[in-house]
C-alpha positions as CSV (number, residue, x, y, z in Angstrom):
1,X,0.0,0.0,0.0
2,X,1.1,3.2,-0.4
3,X,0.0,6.8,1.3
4,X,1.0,10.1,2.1
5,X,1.4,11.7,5.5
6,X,2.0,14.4,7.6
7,X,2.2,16.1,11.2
8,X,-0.1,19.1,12.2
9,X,-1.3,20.7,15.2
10,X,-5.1,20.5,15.3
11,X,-5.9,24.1,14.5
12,X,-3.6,23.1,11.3
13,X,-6.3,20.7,10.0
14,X,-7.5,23.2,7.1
15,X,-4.2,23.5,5.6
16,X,-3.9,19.8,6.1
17,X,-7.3,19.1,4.5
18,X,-6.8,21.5,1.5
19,X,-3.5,19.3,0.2
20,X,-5.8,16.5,0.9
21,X,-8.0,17.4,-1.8
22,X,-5.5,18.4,-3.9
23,X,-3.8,14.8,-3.5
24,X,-7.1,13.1,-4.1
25,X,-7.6,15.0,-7.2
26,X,-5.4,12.6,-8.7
27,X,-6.1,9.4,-6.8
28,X,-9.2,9.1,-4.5
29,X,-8.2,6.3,-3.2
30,X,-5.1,6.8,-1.3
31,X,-5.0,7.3,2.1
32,X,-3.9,10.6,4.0
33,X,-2.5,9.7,7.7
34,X,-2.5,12.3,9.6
35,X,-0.4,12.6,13.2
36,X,-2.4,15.0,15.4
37,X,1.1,16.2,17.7
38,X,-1.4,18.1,20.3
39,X,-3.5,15.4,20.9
40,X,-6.4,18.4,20.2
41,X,-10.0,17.2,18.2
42,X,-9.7,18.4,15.3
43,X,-12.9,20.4,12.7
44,X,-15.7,17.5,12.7
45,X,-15.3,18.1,8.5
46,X,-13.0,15.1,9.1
47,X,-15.5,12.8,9.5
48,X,-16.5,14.0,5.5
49,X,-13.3,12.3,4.4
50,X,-12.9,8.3,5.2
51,X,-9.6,8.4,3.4
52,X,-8.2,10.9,6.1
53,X,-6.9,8.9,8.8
54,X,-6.4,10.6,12.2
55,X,-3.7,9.4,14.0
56,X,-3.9,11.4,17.8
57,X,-0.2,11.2,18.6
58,X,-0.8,9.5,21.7
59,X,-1.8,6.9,20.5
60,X,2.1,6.3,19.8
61,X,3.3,6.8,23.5
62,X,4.6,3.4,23.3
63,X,6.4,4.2,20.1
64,X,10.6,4.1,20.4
65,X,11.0,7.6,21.1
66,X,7.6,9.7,20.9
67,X,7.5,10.0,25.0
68,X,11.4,10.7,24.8
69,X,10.7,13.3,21.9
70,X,7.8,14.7,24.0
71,X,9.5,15.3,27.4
72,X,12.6,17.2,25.7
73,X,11.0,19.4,23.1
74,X,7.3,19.9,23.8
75,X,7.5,21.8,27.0
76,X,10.5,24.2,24.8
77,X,8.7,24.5,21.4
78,X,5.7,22.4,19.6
79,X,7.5,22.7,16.8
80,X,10.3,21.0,18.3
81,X,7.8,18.6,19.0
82,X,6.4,18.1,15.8
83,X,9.1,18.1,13.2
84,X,10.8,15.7,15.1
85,X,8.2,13.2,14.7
86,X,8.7,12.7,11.3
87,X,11.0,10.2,10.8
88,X,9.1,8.4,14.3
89,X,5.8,8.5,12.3
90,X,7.3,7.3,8.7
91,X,8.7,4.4,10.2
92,X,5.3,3.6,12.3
93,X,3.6,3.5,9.3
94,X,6.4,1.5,7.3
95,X,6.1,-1.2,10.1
96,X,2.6,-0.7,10.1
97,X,1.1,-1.5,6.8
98,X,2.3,1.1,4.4
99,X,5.1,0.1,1.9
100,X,5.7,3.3,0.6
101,X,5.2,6.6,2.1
102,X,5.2,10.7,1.0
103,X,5.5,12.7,3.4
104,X,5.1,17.0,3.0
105,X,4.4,19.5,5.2
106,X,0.6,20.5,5.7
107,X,0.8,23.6,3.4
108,X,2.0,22.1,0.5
109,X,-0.3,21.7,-2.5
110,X,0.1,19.3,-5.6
111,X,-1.0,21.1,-8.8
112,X,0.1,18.1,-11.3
113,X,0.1,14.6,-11.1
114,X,2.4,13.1,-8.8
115,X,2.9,8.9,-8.9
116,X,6.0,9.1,-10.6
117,X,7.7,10.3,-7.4
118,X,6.0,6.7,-5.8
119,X,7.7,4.7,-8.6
120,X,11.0,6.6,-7.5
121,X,10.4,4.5,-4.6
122,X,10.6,1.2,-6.3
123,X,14.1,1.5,-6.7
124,X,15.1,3.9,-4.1
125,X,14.6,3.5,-0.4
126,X,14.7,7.0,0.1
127,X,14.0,10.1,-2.4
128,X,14.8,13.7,-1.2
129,X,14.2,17.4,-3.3
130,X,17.0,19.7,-2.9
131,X,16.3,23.3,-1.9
132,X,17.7,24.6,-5.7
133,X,19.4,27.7,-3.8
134,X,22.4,28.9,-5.9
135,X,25.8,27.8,-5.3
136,X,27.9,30.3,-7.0
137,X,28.8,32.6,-3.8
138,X,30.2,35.3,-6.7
139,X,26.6,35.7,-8.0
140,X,24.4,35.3,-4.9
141,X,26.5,34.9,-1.7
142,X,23.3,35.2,1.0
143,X,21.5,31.8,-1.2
144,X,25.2,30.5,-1.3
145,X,25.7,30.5,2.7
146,X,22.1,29.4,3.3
147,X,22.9,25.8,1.9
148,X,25.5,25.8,4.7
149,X,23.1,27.5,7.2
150,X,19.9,25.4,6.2
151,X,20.9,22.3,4.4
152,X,20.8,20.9,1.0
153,X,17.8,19.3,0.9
154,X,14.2,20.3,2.3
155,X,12.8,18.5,5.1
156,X,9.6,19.0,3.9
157,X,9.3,16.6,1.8
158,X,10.7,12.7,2.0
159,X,9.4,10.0,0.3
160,X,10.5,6.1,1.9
161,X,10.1,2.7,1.5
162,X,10.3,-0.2,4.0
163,X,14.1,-0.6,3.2
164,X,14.0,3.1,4.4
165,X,13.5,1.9,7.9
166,X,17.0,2.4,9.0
167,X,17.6,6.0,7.6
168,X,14.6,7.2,9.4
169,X,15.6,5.3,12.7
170,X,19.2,7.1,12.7
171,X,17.5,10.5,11.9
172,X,15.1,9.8,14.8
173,X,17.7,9.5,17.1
174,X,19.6,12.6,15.4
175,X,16.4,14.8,16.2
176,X,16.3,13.5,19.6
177,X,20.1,13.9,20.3
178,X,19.8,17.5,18.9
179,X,16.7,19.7,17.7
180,X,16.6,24.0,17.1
181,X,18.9,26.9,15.5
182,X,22.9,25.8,15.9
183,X,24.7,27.2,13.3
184,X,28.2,27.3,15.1
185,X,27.5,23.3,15.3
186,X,26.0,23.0,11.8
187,X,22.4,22.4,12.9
188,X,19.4,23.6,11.6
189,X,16.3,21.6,13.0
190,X,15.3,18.2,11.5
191,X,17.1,19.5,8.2
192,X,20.4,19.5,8.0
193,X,20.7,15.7,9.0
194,X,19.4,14.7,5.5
195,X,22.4,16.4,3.9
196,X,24.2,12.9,5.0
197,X,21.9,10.7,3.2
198,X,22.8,10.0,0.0
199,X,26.3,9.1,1.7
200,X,25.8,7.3,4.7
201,X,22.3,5.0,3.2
202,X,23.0,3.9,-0.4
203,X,19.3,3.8,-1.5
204,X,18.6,7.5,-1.4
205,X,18.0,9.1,-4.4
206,X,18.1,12.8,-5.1
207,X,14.6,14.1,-7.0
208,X,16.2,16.6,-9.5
209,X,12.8,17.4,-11.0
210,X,12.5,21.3,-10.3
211,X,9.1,21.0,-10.5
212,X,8.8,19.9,-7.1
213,X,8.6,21.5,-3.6
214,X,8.3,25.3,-5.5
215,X,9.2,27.8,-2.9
216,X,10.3,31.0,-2.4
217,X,14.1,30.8,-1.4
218,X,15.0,29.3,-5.1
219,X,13.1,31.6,-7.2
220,X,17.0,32.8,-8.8
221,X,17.6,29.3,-9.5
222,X,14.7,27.9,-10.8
223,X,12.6,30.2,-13.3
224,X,8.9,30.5,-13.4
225,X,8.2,30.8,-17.4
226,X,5.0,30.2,-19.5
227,X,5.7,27.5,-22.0
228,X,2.5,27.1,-24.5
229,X,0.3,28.1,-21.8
230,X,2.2,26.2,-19.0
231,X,4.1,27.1,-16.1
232,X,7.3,25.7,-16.7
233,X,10.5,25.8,-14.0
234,X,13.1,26.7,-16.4
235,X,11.3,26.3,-19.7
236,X,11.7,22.3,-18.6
237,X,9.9,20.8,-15.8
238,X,6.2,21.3,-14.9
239,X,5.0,22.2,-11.3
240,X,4.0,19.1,-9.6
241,X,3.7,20.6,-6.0
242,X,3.8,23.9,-4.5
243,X,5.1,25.0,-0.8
244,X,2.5,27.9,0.8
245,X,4.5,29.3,3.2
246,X,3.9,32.5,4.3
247,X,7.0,33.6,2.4
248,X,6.1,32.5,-1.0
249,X,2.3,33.5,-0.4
250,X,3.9,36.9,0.2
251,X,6.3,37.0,-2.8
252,X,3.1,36.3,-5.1
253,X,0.8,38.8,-3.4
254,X,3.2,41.1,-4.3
255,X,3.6,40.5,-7.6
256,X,6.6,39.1,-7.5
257,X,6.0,35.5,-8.9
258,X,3.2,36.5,-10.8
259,X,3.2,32.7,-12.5
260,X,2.5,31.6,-9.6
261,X,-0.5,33.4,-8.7
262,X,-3.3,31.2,-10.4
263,X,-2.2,28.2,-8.5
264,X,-2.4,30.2,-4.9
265,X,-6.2,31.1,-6.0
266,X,-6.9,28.0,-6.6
267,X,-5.5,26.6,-3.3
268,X,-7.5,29.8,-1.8
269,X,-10.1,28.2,-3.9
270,X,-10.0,24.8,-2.4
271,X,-9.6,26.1,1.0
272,X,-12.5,28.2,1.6
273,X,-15.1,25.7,-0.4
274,X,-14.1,24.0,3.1
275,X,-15.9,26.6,5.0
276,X,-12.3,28.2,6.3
277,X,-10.8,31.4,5.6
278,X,-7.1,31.3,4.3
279,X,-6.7,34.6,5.7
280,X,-7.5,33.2,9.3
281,X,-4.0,30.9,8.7
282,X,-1.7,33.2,7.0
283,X,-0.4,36.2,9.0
284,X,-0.8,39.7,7.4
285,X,-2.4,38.2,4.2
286,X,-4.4,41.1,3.6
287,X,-1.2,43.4,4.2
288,X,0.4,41.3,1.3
289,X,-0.8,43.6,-1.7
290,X,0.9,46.7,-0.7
291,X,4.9,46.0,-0.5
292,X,6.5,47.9,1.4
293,X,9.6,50.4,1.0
294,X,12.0,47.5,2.5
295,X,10.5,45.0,0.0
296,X,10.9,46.8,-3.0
297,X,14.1,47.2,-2.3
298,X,14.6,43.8,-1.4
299,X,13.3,42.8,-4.4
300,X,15.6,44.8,-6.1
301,X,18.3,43.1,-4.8
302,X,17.0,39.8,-6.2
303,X,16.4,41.7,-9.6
304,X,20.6,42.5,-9.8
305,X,21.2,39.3,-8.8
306,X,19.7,38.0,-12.1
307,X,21.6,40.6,-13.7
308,X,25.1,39.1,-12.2
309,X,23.6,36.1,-13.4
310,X,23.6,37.3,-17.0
311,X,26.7,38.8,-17.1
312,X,28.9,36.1,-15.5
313,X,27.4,33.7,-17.6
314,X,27.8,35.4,-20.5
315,X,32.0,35.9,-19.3
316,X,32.4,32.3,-19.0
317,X,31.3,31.8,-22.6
318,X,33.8,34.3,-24.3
């Protein structure tokens, strides 16, 4: 079998439900587990949607690790909490049933079909998407340092198999050595212990399909351009999923990824058919419209950067 996952808090559901649908949109079938890391009921529209499964996480106490997880980070931050779980909650549902797993974060939102990434997983125990920031410190230095600072790869996405078990064990015990901001000891969360995985576990396979995980922070890297009426990331790959952080939701707002911007309305779309308001779980949403004096600039920034783009491409090929 396999299924998707992820880890909210319960006022989270919304966002949760809202990839949901966008996941089911291309398989009605699969199933959506759900870890519930506050233990809080979540909206009764749950009960509308048999292929959600609600998993309260304490109904993993006696999971290795979940009470050890709880008593170190949950008092400090949920968050904490909650990102360290994910490797705890693949592996429960590897040894539980599920051969192959996808796991994103709850405000991610798939906008093209998506089962090739499960066939990734029939001959890789592991898949990861890198973050795509640029790695040419002459052209953009502040992208360059943040793959030190934040890792190679995003944690919000992983996809397993049951040969995966291992991996997600060692990172388990990784979060629970060490969780938070330590840059002077090259930490950043849950993230930067996947940069080790395509050495240290042989079946991991880097994703190098630009359409997924769109974000904000590799916008340089990866171009937004219409191809025959398609958004295409660098005139190549389609957009399979998208990342709605508050970030991104921002740069499109402001018309800064205008490409981008039919996809957020139709996750607005999606989201408030539910009965919610996407301005009720995105801070400052309405404020988004107007940029401000510090984000023009900003932006201009990010416009001479393609410009030093240009020109030192355009050196190396004289």
């Amino acid at each position: 079998m396999q299924a998707f996952c992820t880890i909210i808090t319960a006022d989270y559901f919304p966002r949760a439900l809202t990839l949901y649908k966008s996941i089911a949109r291309y398989d009605e079938q699969v199933e959506f587990h759900v870890l519930v890391a506050d233990n809080k009921p979540v909206h009764e529209i749950s009960n509308q949607y048999p292929r959600i499964k609600l998993i309260p996480v304490s109904s993993l106490s006696n999971y290795s690790l979940v009470g050890d997880l709880y008593k170190k980070y949950a008092h400090i931050s949920l968050d904490f909490f909650r990102w360290s779980l994910k490797p705890v909650f693949i592996s429960y549902l590897l040894e539980n049933g599920v051969d192959r797993v996808l796991y994103l974060d709850g405000d991610m939102f798939f906008v093209n079909d998506y089962h090739f990434l499960f066939e990734e997983l029939d001959n890789a125990s592991v898949i990861l998407t890198p973050h795509w920031k640029s790695n040419d410190p002459l052209i953009d230095s502040a992208s360059f340092f943040a793959l030190f600072r934040s890792g190679i790869f995003t944690a919000g996405f992983i996809g397993a198999n049951r040969q995966a078990i291992p991996a997600m064990k060692w990172w388990a015990e990784a979060c629970h050595f060490l969780m938070g901001e330590h840059p002077a000891l090259g930490i950043h969360d849950d993230q930067r212990y996947l940069d080790i995985f395509p050495v240290y576990f042989e079946g991991t396979k880097v994703i190098r399909h630009q359409g997924c995980t769109i974000g904000a922070w590799h916008y340089e890297l990866c171009k937004r351009e219409l191809v025959n009426g398609e958004v295409m990331i660098n005139g190549k790959y389609p957009v399979i999923f998208i990342h709605f952080e508050e970030m991104l939701v921002s740069q499109i707002l402001k018309g800064h990824d205008p490409l981008l911007l039919p996809y957020l309305n139709q996750y607005q779309k999606e989201f408030e058919e539910s009965g919610f308001v996407l301005k009720d779980y995105i801070k400052n949403i309405d404020t988004y419209a107007s940029a401000t004096s510090f984000h023009r600039l900003k932006w201009k920034i990010r416009l001479r950067t393609r410009v030093k783009q240009f020109f030192f491409k355009l050196a190396k090929s004289i």
